[in-house]
ZANUPA-344933 format. One line per field, with one value per residue: x negated, y, z of N, C-alpha, C in turn; residue in one letter. Coordinates in nm, 2 decimals, padded with zeros to 4 digits. Atoms other than C-alpha are relative to their C-alpha. Layout:
ZANUPA-344933
n_xx <- X; ...
n_yy <- Y; ...
n_zz <- Z; ...
ca_xx <- X; ...
ca_yy <- Y; ...
ca_zz <- Z; ...
c_xx <- X; ...
c_yy <- Y; ...
c_zz <- Z; ...
residuo <- a; ...
//
This chain:
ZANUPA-344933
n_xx <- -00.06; -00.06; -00.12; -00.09; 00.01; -00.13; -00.18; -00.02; -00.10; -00.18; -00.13; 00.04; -00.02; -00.13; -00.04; -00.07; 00.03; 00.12; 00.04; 00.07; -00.08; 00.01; 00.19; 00.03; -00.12; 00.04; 00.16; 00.09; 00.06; 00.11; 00.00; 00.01; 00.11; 00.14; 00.04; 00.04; 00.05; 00.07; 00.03; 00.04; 00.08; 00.13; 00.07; 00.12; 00.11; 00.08; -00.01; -00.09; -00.11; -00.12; -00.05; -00.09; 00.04; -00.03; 00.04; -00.13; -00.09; -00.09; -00.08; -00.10; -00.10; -00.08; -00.13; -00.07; -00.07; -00.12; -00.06; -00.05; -00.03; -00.12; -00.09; -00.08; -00.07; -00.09; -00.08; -00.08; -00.08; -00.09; -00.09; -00.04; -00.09; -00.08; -00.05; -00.04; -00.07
n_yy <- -00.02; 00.09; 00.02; -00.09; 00.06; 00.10; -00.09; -00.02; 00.11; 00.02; -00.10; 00.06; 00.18; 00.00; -00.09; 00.09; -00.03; 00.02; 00.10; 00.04; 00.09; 00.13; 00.06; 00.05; 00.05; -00.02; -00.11; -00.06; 00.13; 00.01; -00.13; 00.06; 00.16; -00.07; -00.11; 00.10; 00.05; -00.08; -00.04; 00.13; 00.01; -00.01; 00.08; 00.12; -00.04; 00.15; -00.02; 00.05; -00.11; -00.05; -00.16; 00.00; -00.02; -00.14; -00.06; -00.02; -00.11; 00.17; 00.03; -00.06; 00.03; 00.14; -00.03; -00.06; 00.08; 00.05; -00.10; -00.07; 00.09; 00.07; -00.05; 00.07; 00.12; 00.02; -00.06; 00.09; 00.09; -00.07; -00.08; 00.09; 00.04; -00.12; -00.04; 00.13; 00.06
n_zz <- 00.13; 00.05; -00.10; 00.06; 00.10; -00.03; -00.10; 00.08; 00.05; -00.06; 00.00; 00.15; 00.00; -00.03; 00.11; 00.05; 00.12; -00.02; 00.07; -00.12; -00.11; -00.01; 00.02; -00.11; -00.08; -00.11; -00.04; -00.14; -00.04; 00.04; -00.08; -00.14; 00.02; 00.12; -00.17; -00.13; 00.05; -00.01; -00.15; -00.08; 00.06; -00.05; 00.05; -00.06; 00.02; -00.02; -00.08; -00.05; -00.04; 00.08; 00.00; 00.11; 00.13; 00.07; -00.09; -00.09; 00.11; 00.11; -00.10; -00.01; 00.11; 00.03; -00.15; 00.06; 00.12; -00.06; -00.03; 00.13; 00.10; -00.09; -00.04; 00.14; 00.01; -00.10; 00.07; 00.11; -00.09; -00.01; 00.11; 00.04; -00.07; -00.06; 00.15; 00.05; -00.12
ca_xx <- 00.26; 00.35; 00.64; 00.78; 00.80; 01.02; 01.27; 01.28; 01.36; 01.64; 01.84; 01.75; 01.90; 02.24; 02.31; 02.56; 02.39; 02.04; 01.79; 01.58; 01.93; 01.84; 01.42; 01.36; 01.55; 01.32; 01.11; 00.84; 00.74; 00.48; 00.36; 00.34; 00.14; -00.11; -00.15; -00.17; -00.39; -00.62; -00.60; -00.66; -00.96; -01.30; -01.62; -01.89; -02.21; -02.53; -02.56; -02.21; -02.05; -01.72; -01.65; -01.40; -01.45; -01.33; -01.41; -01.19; -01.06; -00.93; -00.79; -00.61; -00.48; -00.37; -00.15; -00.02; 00.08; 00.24; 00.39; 00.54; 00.63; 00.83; 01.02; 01.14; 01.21; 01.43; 01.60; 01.67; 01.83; 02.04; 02.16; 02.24; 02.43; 02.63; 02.73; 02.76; 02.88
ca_yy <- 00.60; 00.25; 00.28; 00.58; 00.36; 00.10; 00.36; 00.47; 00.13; 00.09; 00.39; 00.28; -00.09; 00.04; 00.24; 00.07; 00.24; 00.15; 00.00; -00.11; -00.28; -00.59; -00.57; -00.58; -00.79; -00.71; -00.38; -00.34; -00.72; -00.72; -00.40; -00.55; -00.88; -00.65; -00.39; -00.72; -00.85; -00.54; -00.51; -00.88; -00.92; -01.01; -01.13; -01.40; -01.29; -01.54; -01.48; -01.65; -01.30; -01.20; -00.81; -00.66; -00.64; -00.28; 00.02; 00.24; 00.48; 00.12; 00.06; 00.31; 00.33; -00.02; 00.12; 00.38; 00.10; -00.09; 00.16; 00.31; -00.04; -00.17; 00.12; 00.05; -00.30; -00.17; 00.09; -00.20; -00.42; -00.12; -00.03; -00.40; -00.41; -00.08; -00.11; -00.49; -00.61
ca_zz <- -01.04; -01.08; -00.82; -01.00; -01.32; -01.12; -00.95; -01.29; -01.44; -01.16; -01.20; -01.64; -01.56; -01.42; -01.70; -01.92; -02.27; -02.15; -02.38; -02.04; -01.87; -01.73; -01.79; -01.44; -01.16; -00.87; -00.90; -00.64; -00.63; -00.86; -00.68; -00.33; -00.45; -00.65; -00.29; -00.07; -00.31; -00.25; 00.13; 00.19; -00.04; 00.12; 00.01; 00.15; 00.16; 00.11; 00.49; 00.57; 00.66; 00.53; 00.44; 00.26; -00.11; -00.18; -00.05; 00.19; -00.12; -00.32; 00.03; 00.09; -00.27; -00.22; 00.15; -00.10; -00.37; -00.10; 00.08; -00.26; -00.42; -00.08; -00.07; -00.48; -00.37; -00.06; -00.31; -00.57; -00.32; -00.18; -00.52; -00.57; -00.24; -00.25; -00.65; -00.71; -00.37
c_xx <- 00.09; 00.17; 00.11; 00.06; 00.16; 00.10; 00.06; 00.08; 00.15; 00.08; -00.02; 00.11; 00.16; 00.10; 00.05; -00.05; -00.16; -00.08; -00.09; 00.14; -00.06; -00.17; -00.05; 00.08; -00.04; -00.10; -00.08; -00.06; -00.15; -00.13; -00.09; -00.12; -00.14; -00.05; -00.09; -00.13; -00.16; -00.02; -00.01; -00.12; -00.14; -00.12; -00.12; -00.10; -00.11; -00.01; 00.11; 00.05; 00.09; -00.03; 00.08; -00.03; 00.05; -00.03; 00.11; 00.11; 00.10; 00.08; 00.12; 00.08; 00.10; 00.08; 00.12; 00.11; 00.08; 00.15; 00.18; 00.13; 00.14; 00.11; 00.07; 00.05; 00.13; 00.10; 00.08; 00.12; 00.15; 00.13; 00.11; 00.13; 00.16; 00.05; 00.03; 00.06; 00.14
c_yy <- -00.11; 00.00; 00.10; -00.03; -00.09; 00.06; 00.02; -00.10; -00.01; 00.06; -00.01; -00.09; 00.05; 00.11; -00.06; 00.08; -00.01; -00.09; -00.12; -00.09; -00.17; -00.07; -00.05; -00.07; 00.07; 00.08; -00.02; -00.16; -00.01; 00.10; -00.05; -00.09; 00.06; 00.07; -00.15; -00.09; 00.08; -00.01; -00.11; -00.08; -00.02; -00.09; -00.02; 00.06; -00.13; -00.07; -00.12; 00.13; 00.03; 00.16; 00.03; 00.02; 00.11; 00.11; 00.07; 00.12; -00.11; -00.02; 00.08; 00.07; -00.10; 00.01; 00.09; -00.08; -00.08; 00.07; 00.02; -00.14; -00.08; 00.10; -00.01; -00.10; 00.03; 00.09; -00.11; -00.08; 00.12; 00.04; -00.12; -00.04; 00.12; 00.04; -00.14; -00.08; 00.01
c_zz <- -00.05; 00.04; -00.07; -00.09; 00.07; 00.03; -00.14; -00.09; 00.02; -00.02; -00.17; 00.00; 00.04; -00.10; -00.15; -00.21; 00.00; -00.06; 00.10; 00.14; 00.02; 00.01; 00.08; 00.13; 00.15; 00.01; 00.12; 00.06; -00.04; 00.04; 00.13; -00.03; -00.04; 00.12; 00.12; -00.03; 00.01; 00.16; 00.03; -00.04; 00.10; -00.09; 00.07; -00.06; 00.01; 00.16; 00.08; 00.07; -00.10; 00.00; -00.11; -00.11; -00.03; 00.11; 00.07; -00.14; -00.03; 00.14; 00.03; -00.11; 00.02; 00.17; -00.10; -00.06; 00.10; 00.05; -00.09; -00.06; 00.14; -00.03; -00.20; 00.07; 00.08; -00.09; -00.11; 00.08; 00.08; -00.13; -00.05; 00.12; 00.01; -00.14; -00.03; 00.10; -00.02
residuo <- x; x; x; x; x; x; x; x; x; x; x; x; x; x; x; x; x; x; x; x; x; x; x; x; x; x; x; x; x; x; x; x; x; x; x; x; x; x; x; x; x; x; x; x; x; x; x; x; x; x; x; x; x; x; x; x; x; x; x; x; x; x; x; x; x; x; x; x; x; x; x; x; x; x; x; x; x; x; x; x; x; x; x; x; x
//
């Protein structure tokens, strides 16, 4: 849902009567960090074993949120190369 928000920004931000021009520079960043932040997550046990800290649903939410949030960033950067270039 979040990713939908940012496409939304982008095609928002190039729109010269837009109250939202300019809010965001780089959709799908904050996105990524928050996903990577999920699928790289583990936790130490008293033991000294690692295991991941989420379970596989949160996991595979957080493939979705990357997934979703790269492909915003690769749309922002296209929009920026093929309208501002």
């Amino acid at each position: 849902m979040a990713s939908v928000v940012h496409i939304v920004f982008i095609i928002l931000r190039y729109q010269d009567d837009s109250k939202y021009a300019g809010v965001w520079y780089f959709p799908g960043l904050f996105g990524i960090f928050l996903a990577l932040v999920i699928l790289q997550s583990k936790t130490t046990l008293p033991d000294g074993r690692r295991i991941v800290t989420y379970n596989s649903n949160v996991i595979r939410h957080g493939m979705i949120m990357l997934g979703l949030n790269i492909l915003a960033f690769v749309v922002n950067i296209l929009i920026w190369v093929f309208f501002f270039a």
